[in-house]
ROSE-4610 file (N, C-alpha, C; in Angstrom, 1 decimal, always signed):
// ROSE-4610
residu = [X/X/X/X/X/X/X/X/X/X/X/X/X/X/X/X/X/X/X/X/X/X/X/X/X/X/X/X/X/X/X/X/X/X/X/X/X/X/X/X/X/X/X/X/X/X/X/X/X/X/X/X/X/X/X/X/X/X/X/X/X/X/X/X/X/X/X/X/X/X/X/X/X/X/X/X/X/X/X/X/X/X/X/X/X/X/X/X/X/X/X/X/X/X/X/X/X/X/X/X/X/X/X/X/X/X/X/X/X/X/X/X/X/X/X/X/X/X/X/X/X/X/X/X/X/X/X/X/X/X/X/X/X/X/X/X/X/X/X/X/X/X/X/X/X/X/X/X/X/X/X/X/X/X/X/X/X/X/X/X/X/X/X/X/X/X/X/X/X/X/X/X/X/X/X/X/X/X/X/X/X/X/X/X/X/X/X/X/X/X/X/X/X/X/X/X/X/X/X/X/X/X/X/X/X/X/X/X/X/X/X/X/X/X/X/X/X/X/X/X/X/X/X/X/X/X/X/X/X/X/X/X/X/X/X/X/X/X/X/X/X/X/X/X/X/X/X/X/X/X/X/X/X/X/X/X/X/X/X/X/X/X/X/X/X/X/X/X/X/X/X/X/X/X/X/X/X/X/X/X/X/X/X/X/X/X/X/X/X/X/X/X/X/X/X/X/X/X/X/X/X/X/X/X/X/X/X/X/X/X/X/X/X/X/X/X/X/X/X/X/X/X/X/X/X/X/X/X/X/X/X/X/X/X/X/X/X/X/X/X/X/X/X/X/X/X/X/X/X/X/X/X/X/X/X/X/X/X/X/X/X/X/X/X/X/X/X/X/X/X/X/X/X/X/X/X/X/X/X/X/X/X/X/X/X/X/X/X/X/X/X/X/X/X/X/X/X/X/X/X/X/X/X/X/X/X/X/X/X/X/X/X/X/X/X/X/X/X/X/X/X/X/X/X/X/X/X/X/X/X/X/X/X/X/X/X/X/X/X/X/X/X/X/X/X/X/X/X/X/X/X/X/X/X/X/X/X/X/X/X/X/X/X/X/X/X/X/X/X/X/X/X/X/X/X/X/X/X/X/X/X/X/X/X/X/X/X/X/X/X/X/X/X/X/X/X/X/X/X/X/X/X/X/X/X/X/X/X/X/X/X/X/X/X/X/X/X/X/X/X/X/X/X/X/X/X/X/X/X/X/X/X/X/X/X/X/X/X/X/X/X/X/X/X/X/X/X/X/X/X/X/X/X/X/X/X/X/X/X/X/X/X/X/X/X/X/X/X/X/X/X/X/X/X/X/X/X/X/X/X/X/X/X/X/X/X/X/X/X/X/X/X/X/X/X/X/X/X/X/X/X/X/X/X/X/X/X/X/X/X/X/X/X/X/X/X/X/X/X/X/X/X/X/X/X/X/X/X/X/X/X/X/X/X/X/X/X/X/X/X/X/X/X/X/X/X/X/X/X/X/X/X/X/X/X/X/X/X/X/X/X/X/X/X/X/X/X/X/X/X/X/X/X/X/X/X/X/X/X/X/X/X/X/X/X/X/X/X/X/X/X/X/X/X/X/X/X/X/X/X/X/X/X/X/X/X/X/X/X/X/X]
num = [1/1/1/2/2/2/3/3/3/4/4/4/5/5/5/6/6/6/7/7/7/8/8/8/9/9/9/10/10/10/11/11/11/12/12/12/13/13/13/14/14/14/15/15/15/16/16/16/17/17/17/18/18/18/19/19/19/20/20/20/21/21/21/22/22/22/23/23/23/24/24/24/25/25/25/26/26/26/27/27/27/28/28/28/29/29/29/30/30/30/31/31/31/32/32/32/33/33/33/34/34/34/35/35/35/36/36/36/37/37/37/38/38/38/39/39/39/40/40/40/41/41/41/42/42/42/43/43/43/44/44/44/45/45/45/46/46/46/47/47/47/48/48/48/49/49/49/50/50/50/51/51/51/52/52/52/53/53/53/54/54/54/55/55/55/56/56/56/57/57/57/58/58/58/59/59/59/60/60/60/61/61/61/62/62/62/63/63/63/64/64/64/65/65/65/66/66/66/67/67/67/68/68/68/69/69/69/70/70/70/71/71/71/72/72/72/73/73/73/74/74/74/75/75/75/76/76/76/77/77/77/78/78/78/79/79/79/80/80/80/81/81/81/82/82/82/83/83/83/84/84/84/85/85/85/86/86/86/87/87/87/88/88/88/89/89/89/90/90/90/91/91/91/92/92/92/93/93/93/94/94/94/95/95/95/96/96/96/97/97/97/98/98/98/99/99/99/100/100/100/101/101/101/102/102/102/103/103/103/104/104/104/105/105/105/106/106/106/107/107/107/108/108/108/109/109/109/110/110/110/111/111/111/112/112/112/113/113/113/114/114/114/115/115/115/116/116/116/117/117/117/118/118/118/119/119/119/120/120/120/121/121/121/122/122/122/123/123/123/124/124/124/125/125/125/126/126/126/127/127/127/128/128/128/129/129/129/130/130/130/131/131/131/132/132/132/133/133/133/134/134/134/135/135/135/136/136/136/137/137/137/138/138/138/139/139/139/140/140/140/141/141/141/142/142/142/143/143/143/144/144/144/145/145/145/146/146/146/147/147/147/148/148/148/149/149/149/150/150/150/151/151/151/152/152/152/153/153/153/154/154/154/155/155/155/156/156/156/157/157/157/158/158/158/159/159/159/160/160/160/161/161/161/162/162/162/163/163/163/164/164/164/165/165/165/166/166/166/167/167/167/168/168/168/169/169/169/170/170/170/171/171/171/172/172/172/173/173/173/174/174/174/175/175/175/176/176/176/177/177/177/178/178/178/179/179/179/180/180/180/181/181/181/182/182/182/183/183/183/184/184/184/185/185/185/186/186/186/187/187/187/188/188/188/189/189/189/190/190/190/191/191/191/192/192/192/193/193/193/194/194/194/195/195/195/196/196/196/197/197/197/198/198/198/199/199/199/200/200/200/201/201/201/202/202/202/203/203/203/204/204/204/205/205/205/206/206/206/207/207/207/208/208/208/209/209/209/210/210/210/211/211/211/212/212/212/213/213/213/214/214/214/215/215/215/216/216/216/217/217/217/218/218/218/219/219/219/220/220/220/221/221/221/222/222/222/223/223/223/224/224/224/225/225/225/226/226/226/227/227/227/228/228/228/229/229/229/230/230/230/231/231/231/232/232/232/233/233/233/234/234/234/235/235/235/236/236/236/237/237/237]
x = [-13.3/-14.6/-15.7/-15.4/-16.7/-16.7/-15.5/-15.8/-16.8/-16.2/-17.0/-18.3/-18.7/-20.2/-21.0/-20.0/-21.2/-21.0/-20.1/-20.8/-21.7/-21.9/-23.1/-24.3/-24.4/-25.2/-25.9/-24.7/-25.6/-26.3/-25.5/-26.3/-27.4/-27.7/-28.9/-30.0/-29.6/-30.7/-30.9/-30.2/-30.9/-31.4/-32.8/-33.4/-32.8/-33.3/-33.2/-34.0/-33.5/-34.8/-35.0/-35.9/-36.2/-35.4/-35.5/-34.0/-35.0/-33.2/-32.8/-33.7/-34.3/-34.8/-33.6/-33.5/-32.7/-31.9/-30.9/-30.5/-29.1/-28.7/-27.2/-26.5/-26.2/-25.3/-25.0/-24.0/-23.8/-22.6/-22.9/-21.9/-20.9/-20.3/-19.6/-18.7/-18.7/-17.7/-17.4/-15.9/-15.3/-14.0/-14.6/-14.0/-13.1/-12.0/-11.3/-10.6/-10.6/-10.0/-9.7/-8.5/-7.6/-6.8/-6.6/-5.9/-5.4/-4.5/-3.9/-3.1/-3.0/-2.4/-1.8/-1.5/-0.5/+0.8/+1.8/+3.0/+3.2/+2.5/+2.2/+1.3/+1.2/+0.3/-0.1/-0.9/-0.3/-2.0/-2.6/-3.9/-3.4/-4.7/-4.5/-5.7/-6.1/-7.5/-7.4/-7.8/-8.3/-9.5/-9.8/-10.9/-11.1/-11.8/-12.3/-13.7/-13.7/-14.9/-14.9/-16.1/-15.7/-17.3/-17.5/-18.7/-18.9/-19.8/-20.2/-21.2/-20.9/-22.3/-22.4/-23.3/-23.4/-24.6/-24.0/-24.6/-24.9/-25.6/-25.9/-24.5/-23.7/-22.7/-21.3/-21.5/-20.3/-20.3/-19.1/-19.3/-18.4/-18.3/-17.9/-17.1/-16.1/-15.6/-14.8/-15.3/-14.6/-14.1/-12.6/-12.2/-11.1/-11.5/-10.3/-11.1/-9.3/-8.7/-7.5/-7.2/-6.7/-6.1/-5.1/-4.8/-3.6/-3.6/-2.7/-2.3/-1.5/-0.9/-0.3/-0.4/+0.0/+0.7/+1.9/+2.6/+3.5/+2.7/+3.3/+3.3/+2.4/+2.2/+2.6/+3.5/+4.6/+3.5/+3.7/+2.8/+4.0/+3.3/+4.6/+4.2/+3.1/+2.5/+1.3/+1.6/+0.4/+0.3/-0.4/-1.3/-2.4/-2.3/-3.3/-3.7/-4.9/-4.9/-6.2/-6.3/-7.8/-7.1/-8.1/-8.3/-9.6/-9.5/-10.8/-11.0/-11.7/-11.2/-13.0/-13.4/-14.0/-14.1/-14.8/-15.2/-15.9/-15.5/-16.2/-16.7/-18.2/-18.6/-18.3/-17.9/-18.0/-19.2/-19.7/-20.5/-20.1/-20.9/-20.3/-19.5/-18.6/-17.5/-16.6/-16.2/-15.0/-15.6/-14.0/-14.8/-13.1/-12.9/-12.0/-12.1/-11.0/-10.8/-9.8/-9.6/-8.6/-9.1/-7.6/-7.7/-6.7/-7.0/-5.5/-5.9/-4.7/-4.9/-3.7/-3.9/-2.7/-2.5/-1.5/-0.9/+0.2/+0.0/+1.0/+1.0/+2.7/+2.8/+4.5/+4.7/+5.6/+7.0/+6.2/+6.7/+7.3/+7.0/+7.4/+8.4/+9.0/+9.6/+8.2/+7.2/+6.3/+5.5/+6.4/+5.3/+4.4/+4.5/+3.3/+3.6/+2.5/+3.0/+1.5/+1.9/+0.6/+0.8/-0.1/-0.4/-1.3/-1.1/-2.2/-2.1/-3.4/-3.8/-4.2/-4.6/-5.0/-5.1/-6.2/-6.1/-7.6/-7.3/-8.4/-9.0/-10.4/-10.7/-11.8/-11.6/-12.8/-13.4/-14.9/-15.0/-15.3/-13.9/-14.0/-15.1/-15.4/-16.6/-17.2/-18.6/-19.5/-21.0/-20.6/-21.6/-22.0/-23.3/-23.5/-22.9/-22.2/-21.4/-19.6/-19.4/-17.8/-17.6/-17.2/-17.0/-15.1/-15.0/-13.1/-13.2/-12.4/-12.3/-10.8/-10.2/-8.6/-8.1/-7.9/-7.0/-5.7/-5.4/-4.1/-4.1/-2.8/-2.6/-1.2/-0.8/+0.1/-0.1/+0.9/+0.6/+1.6/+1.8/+3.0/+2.7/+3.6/+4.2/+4.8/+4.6/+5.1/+5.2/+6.2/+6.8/+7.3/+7.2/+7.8/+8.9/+9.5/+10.0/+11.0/+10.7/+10.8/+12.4/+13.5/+14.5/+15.5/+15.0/+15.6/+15.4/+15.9/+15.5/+14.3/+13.5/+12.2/+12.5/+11.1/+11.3/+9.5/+10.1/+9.0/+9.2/+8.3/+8.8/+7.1/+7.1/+6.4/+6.2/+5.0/+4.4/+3.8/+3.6/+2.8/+2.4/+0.9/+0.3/-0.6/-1.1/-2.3/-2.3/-4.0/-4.5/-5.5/-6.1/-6.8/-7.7/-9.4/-9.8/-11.0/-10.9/-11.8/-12.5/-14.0/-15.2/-15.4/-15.7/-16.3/-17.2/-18.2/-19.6/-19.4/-19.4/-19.0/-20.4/-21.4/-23.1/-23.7/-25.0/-26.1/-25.7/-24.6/-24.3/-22.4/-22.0/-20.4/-20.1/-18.5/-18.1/-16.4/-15.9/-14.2/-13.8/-12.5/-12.4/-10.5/-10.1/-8.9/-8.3/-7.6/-7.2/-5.4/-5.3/-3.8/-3.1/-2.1/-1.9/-0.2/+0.1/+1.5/+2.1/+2.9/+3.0/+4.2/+4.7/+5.9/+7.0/+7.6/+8.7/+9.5/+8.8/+9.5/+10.7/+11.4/+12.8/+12.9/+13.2/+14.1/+13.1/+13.4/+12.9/+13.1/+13.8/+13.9/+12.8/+12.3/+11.6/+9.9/+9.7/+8.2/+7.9/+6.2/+5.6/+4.7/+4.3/+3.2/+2.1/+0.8/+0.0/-1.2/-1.5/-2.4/-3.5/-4.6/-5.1/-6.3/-6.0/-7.1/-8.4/-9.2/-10.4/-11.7/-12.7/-13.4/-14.2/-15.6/-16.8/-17.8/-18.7/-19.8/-20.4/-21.9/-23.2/-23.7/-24.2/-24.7/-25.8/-26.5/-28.2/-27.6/-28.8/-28.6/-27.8/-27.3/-26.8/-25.4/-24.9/-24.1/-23.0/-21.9/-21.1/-19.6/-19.4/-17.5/-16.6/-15.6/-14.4/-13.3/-12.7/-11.3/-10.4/-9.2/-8.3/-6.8/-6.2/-4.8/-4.4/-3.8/-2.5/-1.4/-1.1/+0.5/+1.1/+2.2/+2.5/+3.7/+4.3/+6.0/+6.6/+7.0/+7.9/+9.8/+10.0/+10.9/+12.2/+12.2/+13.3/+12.5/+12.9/+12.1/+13.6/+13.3/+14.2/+15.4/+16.3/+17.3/+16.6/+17.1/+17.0/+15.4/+14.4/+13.1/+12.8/+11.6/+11.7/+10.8/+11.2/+10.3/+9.3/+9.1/+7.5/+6.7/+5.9/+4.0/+3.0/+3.0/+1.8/+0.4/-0.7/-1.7/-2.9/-2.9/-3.7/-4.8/-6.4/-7.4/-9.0/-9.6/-11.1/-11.7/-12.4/-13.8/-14.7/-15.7/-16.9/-17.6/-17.8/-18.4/-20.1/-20.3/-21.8/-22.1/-23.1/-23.3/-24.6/-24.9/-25.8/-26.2]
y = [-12.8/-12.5/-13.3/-14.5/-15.6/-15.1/-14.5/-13.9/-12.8/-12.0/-10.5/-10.9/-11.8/-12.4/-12.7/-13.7/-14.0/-13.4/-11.8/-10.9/-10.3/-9.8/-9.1/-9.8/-11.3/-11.7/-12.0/-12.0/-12.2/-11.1/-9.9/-8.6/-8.4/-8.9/-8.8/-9.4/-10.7/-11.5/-11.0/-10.4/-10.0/-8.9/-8.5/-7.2/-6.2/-4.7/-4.0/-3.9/-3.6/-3.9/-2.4/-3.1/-1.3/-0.7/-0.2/+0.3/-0.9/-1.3/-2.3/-2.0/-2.7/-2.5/-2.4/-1.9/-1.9/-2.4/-2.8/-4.2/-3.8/-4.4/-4.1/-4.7/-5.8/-6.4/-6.1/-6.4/-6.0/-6.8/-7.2/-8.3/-8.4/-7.9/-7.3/-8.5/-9.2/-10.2/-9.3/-9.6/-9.2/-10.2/-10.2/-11.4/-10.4/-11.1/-10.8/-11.9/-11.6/-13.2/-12.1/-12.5/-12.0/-13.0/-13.4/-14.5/-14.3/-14.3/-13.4/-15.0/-14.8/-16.0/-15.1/-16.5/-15.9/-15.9/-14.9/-15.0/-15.1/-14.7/-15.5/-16.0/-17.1/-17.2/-17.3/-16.0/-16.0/-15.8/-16.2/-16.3/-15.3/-15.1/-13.7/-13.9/-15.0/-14.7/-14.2/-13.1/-12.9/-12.9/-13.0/-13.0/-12.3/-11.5/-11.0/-10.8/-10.7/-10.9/-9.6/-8.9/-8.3/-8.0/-8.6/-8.7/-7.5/-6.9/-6.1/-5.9/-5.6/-6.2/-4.4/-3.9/-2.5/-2.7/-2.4/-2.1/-0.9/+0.2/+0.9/+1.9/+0.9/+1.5/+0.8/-0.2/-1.0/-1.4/-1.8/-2.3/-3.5/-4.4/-5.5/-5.6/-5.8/-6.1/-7.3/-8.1/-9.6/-9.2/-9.6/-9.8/-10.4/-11.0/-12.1/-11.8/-12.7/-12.1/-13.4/-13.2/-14.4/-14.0/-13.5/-13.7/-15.0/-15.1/-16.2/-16.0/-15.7/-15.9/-17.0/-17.3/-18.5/-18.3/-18.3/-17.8/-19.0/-19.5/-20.9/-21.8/-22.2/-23.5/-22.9/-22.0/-21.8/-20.8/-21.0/-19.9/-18.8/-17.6/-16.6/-15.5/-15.9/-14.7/-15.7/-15.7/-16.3/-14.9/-14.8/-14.0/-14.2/-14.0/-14.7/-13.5/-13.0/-12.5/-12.2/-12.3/-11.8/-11.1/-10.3/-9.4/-9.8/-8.8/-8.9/-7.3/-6.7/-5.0/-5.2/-4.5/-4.4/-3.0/-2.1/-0.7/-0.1/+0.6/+0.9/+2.7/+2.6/+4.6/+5.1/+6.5/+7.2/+8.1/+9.4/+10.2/+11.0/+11.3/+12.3/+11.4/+12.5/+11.3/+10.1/+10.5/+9.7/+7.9/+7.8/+6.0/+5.3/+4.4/+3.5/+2.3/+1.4/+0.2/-0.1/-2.2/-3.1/-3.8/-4.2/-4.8/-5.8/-7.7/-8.1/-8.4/-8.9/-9.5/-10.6/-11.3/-11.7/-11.9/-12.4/-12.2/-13.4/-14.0/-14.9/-14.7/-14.2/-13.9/-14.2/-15.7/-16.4/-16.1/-14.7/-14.1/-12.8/-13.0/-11.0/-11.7/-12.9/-13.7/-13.8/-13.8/-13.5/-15.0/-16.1/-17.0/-16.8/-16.3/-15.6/-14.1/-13.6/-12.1/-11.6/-11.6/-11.3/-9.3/-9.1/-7.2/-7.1/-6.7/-6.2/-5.3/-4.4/-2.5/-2.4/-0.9/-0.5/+1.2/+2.0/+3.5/+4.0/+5.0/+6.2/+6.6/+6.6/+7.6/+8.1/+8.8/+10.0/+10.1/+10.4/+10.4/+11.8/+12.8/+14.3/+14.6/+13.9/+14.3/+13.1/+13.3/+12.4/+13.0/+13.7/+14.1/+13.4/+13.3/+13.0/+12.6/+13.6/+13.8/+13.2/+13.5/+13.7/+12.7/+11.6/+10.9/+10.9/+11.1/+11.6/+10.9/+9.7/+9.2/+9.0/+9.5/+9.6/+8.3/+7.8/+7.1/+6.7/+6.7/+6.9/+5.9/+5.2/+4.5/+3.5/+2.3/+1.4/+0.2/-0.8/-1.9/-2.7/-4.2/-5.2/-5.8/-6.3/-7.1/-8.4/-9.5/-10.7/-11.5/-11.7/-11.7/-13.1/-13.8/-15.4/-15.3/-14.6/-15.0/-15.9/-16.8/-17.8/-17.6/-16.8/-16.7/-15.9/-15.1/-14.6/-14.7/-13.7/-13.8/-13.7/-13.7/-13.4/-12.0/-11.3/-9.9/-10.1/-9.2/-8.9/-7.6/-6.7/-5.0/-4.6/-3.3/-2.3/-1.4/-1.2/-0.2/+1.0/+2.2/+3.3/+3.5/+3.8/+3.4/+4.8/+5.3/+6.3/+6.0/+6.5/+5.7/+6.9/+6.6/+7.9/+7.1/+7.8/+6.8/+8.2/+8.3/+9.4/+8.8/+9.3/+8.4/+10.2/+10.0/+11.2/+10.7/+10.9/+10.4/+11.1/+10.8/+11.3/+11.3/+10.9/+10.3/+9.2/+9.3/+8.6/+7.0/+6.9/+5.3/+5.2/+6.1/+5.9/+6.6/+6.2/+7.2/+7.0/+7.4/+6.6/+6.8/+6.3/+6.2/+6.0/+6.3/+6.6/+6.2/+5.0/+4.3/+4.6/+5.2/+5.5/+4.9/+4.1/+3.7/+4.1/+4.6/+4.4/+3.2/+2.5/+1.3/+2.0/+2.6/+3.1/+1.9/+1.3/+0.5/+1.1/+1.1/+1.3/+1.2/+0.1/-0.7/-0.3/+0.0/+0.7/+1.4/+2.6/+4.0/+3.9/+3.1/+2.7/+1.5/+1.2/-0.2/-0.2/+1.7/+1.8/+1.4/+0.5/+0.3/+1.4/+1.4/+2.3/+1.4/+1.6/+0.9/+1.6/+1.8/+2.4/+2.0/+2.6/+2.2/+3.2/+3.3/+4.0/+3.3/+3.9/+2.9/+3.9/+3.3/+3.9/+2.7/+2.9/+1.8/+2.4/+1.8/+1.8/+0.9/+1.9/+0.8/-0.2/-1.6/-2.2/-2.2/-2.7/-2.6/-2.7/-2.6/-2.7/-3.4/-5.0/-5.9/-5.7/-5.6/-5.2/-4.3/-4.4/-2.8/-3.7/-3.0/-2.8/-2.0/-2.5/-1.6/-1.3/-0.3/-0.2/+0.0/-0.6/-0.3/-0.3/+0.8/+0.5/+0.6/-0.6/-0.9/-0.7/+0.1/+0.2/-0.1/-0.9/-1.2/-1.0/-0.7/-0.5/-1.0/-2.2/-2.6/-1.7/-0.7/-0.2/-0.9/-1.9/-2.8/-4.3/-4.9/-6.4/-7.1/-8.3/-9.2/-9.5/-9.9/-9.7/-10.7/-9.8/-10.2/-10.1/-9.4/-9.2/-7.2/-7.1/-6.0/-5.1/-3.6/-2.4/-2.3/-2.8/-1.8/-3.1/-3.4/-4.0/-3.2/-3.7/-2.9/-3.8/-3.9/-4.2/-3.5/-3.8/-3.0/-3.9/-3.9/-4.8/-4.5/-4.8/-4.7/-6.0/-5.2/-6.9/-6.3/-7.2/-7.6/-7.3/-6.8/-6.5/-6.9/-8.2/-8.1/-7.8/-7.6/-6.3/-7.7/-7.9/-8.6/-7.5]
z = [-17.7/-18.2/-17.5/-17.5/-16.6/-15.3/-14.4/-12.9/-12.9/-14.1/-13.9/-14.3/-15.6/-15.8/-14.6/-13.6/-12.7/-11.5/-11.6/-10.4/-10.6/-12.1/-12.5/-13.0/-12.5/-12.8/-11.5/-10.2/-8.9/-8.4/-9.2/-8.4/-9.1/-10.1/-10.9/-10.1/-9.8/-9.3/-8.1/-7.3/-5.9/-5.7/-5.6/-5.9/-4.5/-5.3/-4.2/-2.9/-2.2/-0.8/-0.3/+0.5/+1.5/+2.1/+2.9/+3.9/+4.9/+5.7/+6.0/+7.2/+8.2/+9.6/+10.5/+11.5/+12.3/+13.4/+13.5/+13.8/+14.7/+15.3/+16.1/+15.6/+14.7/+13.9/+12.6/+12.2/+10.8/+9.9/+9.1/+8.5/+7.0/+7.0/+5.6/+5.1/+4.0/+3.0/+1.9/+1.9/+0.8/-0.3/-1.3/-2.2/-3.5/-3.9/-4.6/-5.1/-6.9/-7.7/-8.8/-9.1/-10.4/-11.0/-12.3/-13.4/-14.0/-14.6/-16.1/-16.3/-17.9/-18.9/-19.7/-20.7/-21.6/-21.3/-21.3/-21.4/-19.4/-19.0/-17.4/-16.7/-16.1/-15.8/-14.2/-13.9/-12.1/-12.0/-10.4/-10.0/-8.5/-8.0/-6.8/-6.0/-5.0/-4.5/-2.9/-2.2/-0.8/-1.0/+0.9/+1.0/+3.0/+3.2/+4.1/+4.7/+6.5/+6.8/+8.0/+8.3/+9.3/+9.8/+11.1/+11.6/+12.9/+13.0/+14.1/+15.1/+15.9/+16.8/+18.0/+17.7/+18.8/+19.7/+20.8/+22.2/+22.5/+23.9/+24.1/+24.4/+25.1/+25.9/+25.5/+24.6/+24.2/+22.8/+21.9/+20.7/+20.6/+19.4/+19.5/+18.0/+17.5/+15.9/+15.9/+15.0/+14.6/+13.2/+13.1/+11.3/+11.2/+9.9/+9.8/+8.0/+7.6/+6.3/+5.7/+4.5/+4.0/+2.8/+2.0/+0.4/+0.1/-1.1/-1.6/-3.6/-3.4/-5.0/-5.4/-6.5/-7.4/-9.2/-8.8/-9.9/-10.6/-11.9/-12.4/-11.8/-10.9/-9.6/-9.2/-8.3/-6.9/-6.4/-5.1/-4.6/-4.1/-4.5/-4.4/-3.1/-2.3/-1.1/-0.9/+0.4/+1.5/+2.7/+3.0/+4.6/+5.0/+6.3/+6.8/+8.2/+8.6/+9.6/+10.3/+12.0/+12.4/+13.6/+14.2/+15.1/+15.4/+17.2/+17.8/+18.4/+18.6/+19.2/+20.2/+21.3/+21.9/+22.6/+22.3/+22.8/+23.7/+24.5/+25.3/+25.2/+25.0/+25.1/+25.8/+26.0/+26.6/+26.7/+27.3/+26.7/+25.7/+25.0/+23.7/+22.4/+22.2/+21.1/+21.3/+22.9/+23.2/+23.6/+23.7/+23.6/+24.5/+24.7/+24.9/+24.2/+24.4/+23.4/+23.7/+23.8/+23.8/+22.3/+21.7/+20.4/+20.7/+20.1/+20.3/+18.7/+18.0/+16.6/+15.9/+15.7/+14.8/+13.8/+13.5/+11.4/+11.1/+9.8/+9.5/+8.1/+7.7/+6.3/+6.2/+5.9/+5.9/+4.8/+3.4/+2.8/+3.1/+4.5/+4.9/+5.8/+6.2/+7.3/+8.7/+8.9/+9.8/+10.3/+11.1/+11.4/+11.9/+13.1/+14.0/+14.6/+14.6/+15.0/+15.5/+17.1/+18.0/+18.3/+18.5/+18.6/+19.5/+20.7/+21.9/+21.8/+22.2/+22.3/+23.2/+23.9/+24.4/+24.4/+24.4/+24.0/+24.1/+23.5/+23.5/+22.0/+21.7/+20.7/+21.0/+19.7/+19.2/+18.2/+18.3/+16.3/+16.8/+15.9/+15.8/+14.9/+13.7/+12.8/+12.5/+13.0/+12.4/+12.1/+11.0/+10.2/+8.8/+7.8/+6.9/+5.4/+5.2/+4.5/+4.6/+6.1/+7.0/+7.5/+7.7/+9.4/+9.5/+10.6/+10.8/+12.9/+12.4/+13.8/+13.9/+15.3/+16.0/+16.2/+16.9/+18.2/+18.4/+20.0/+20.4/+21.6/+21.3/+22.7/+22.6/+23.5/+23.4/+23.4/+23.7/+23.8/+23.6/+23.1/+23.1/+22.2/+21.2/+20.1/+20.2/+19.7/+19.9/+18.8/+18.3/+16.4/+16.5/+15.9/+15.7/+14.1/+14.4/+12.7/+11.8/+10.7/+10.6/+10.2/+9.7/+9.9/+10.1/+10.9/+11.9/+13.6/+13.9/+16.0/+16.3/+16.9/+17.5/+18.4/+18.1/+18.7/+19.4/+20.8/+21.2/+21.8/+22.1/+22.3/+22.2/+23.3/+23.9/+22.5/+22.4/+21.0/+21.2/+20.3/+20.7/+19.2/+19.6/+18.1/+17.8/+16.9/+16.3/+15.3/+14.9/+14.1/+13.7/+12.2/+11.9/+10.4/+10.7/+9.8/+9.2/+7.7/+7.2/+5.9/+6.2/+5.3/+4.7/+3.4/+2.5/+1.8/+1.9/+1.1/-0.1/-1.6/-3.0/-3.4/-3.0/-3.8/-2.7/-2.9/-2.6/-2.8/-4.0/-3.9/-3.5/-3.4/-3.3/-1.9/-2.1/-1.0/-1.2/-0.2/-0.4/+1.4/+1.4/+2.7/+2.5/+3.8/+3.9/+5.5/+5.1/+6.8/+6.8/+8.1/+8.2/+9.7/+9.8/+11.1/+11.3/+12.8/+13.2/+14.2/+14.0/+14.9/+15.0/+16.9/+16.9/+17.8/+18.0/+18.6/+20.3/+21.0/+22.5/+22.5/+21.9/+21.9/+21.3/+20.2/+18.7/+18.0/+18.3/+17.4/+16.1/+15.9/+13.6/+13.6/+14.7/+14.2/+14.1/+13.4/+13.3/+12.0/+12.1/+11.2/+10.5/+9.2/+8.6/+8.2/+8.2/+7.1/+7.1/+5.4/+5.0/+4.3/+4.0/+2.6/+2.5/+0.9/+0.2/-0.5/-0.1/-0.8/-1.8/-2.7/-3.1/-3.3/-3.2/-2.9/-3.5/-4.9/-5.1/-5.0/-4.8/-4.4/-5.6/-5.6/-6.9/-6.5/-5.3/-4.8/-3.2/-2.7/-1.1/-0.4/-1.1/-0.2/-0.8/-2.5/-3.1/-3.3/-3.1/-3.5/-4.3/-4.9/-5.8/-5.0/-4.8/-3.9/-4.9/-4.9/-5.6/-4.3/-4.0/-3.0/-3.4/-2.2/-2.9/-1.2/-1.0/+1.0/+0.7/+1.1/+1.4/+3.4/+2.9/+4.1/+4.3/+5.2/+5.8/+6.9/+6.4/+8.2/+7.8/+8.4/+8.8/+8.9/+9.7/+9.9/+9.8/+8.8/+8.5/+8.7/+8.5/+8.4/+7.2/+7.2/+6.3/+5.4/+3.9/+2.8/+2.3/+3.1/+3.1/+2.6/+2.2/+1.6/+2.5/+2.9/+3.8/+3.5/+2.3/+1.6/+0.5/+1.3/+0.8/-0.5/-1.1/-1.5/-2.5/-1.9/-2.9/-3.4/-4.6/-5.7/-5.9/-5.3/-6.0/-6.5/-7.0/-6.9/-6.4/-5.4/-4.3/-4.8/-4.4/-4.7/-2.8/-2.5/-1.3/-1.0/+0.1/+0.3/+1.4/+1.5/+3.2/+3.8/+5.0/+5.3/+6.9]
């Protein structure tokens, strides 16, 4: 009750503004904190950042990301992860892009686990209402895992991202990825997520999300299937 007190107490304080002037950067934080007591007592905090910077003819995206659970003192899930992706226009819809990123989730067996891209997209719809963007391409994997073998292997990836505006203050969105395995055809990844975002005032919004993730073939004694369920607190700068 004191968290949700003083998110509705910050959105109070920060008035609404005009529409924003316009800018080539853009700066999105997102915070999440969950507690429960009583017959358990476990804590849940991430935290994410994802900054944007647009050009005439190029685009730029920085994000990095963090969760941690804590179940009776033991910490029961650590992750950790950033990416960098760099775009290049084409005319019209199409575009190119290199992405590298990494990840450390010591609970999935994952010390380090590097991902280079490279590919093609499109935003097939970007209208008011619609936005529906493709992409397709490959790339290399480089996996550190803490007990098992280390894998490294050639990827082919598509990717598919759809925004549906629901109102003037909401919308929802829908991220879908395939990570396919050069070297072993059983060793494709899935990762998803559903989302739904209302506005609180201009700089303000609430997320509900649900990720689902799938490593295919993970490490022995480790499980195929991720999933988190949360509400952030989103501020836009």
């Amino acid at each position: 009750m004191k968290i949700l007190a003083a998110i509705l107490f910050l959105a109070a304080a920060i008035p609404a503004a005009a529409a924003d002037e316009a800018k080539p950067w853009k700066d999105t934080a997102e915070l999440s904190y969950v507690k429960t007591t009583g017959n358990s007592k476990n804590s849940t905090l991430s935290a994410k950042n994802l900054f944007n910077y647009d050009w005439t003819r190029a685009a730029l995206e920085l994000a990095a990301g963090g969760l941690g659970t804590n179940s009776e003192g033991t910490t029961t899930a650590e992750q950790f992860n950033a990416h960098e992706k760099v775009s290049l226009k084409f005319s019209g819809k199409n575009y190119a892009f290199e992405r590298l990123g990494w990840e450390k989730n010591r609970f999935a067996n994952i010390q380090d686990r590097w991902d280079l891209g490279l590919g093609l997209g499109r935003n097939l719809i970007d209208k008011e209402n619609d936005k529906l963007s493709l992409e397709a391409g490959g790339g290399y994997i480089w996996e550190d895992r803490i007990t098992a073998k280390n894998e490294d292997f050639g990827t082919y990836r598509g990717y598919m991202k759809y925004q549906r505006k629901l109102s003037p203050t909401a919308h929802a969105t829908q991220d879908l990825e395939w990570l396919g395995n050069l070297k072993d055809s059983s060793g494709y990844r899935v990762n998803a997520e559903t989302a739904l975002v209302a506005s609180i005032n201009s700089h303000m919004s609430m997320k509900a999300s649900y990720v689902w993730k799938l490593v295919n073939k993970p490490g022995a004694g480790f499980r195929r299937k991720d999933t988190i369920t949360g509400v952030s607190l989103i501020i836009n700068y």
